[in-house]
N, C-alpha and C positions, 0 to 999 in steps of 0.2 A: 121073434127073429128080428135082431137090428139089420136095419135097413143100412145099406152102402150110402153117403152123399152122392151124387149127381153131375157131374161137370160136363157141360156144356161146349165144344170146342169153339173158337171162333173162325165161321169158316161163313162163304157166302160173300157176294160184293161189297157191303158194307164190310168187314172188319178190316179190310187194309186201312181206310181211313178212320177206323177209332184207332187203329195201332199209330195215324200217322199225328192226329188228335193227340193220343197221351203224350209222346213225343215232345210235341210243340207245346203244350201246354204251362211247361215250366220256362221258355223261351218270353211266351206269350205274357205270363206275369211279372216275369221281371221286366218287361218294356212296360207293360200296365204304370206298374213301382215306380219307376223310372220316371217315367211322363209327370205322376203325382208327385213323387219328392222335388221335379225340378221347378213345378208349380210353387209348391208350398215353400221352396225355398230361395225363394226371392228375398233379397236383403240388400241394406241401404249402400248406395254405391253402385249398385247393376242398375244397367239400361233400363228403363222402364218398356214394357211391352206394347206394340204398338195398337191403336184400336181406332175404331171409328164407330163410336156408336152413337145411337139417333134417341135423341130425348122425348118424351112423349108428347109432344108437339112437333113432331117432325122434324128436331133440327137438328142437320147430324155436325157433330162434335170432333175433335181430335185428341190423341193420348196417347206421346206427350203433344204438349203444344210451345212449340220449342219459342224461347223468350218469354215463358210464361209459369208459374208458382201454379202449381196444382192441387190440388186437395179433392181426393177420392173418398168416397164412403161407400160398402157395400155390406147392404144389409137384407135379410128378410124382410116378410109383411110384419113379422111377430119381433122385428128388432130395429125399427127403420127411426121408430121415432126417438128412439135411443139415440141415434146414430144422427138423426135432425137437431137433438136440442144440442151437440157439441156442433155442429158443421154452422146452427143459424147464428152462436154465438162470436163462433169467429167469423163469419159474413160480417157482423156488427162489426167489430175490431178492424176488420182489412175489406171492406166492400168492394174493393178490384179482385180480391181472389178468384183465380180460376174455381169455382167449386161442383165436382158432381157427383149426384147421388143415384147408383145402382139398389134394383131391388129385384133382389133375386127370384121368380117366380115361376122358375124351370120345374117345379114339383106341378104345376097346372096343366092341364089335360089342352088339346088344344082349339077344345069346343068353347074353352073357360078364357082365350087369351080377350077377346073382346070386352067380356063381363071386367076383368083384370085391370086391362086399357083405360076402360071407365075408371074406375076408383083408383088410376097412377092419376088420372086427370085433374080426377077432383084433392088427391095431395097435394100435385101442384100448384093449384086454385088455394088451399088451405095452408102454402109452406108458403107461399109470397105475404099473405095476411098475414099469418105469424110473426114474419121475419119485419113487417111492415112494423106491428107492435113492440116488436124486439127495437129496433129501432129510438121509437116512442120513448120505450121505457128508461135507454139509456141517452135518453137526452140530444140526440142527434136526427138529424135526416135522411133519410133513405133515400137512395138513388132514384130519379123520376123511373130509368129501363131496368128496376129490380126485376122485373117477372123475365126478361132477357138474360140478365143475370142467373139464374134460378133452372137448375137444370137437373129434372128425375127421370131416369131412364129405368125403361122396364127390361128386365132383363131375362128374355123368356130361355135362352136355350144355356143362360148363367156364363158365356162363352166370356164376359166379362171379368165377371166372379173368378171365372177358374184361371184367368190369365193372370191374375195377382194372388192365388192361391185359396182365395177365403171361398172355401169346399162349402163349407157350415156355415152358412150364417144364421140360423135358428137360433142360435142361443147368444150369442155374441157379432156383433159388426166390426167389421175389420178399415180401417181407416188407412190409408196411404200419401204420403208428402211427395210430391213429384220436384224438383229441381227445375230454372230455366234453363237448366242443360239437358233436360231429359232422362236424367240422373234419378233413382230413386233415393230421398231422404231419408226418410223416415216410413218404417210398417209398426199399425198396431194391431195386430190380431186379434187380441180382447180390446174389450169395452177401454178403450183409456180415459181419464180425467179429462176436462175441459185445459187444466196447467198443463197438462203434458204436450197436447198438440197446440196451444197457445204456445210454447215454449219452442216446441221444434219449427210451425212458423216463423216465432219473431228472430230464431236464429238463419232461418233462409231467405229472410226479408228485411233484415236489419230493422226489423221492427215497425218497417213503414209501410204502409199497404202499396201492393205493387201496382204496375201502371198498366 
């Protein structure tokens, strides 16, 4: 004998609010949509988004920082040193650049942000020596206040990240050219060349490192 399916009515104090749930739900994701396309779609010419974030030495920061040439990088742990060998070589080239390096670490638990803390520290510690040799190499002198200069922010809750859209930085670092106007120049979502952001610099600096 086949058996009848089954149906269930929805009755009881909860199904008003799954009916009010399904409802909203397609409301609910198009704001989701929305929020994320408007993130991701920053481009050169808009405002730059405002931030204040504090580097992992305490020092808290501005963005933008108006009278000031910016250069953002945001990268993961698994993409940062990518994202260091283009930012230390144009440190070399324009040593007054404003430059800071986010590192996204919003995927860590929050038992983990201390362990974290530690090893932003010690990249710090290890991006000034770098940058000191970089230097070296190209035949010039480093600033006596480079580690002032030098500025890695951990970026535990990505609120950073997300404000200039680079969602992902696991696989690629996203690079940003801030304006003295506040203005955004230049975004590069992938990995760009070292000529490419040489390039969109020395077009926003007339080529002379800013002051």
């Amino acid at each position: 004998m086949m058996r009848r399916p089954i149906f269930f009515a929805a009755v009881g104090p909860g199904s008003g609010r799954l009916h009010t749930w399904r409802r909203l739900a397609p409301v609910l994701l198009l704001l989701l949509t929305s929020s994320s396309a408007s993130a991701a779609g920053l481009k050169p010419g808009d405002a730059s988004p405002p931030l204040s974030p504090e580097d992992v030495k305490g020092r808290v920061l501005a963005v933008p920082a108006p009278g000031h040439v910016m250069l953002l990088s945001f990268a993961s742990q698994s993409t940062a040193e990518a994202a260091g060998e283009i930012t230390r070589a144009i440190r070399v080239e324009y040593p007054a650049l404003e430059i800071l390096s986010f590192i996204d670490l919003s995927s860590l638990p929050g038992f983990m942000h201390e362990v974290a803390r530690g090893r932003i520290t010690e990249r710090q510690e290890g991006a000034v020596k770098a940058t000191r040799v970089a230097f070296a190499k190209a035949g010039k002198t480093a600033p006596d206040d480079l580690d002032a200069r030098i500025h890695v922010i951990p970026d535990f809750d990505a609120k950073g990240c997300e404000a200039f859209g680079a969602s992902d930085t696991r696989d690629q670092p996203v690079i940003v050219l801030i304006g003295t106007d506040g203005l955004v120049k230049a975004i590069f979502p992938k990995t760009p060349s070292l000529a490419e952001v040489e390039a969109a610099v020395a077009k926003e600096t007339g080529g002379e490192s800013p002051r």
